[in-house]
C-alpha angles and dihedrals in degrees: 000000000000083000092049083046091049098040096054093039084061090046085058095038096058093037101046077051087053089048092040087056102041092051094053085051088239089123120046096179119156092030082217092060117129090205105061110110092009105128091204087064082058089061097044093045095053090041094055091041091059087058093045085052095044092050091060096051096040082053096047082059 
């Protein structure tokens, strides 16, 4: 179960990244993405991101 929990806490982790990025502006990969330069994006990407990160500690434990 803790290497389902870690596995799916990087998955946020890297996604809600992706999301973060995209929405700054900062990524603009793929070029067709309706998210790139969206603050709201921002916000859903760092909030995912905080689960994610929550999920692999709460997995280390």
């Amino acid at each position: 179960m803790k290497t389902i929990l870690l596995i799916v806490g990087l998955l946020l982790v890297a996604s809600g990244g992706l999301w973060f990025l995209q929405g700054l502006g900062i990524v603009t990969w793929p070029q067709e993405s309706f998210m790139i330069a969206q603050t709201q994006w921002a916000w859903y990407g760092g909030a995912t991101s905080l689960v994610g990160l929550a999920l692999v500690v709460w997995s280390r434990r």
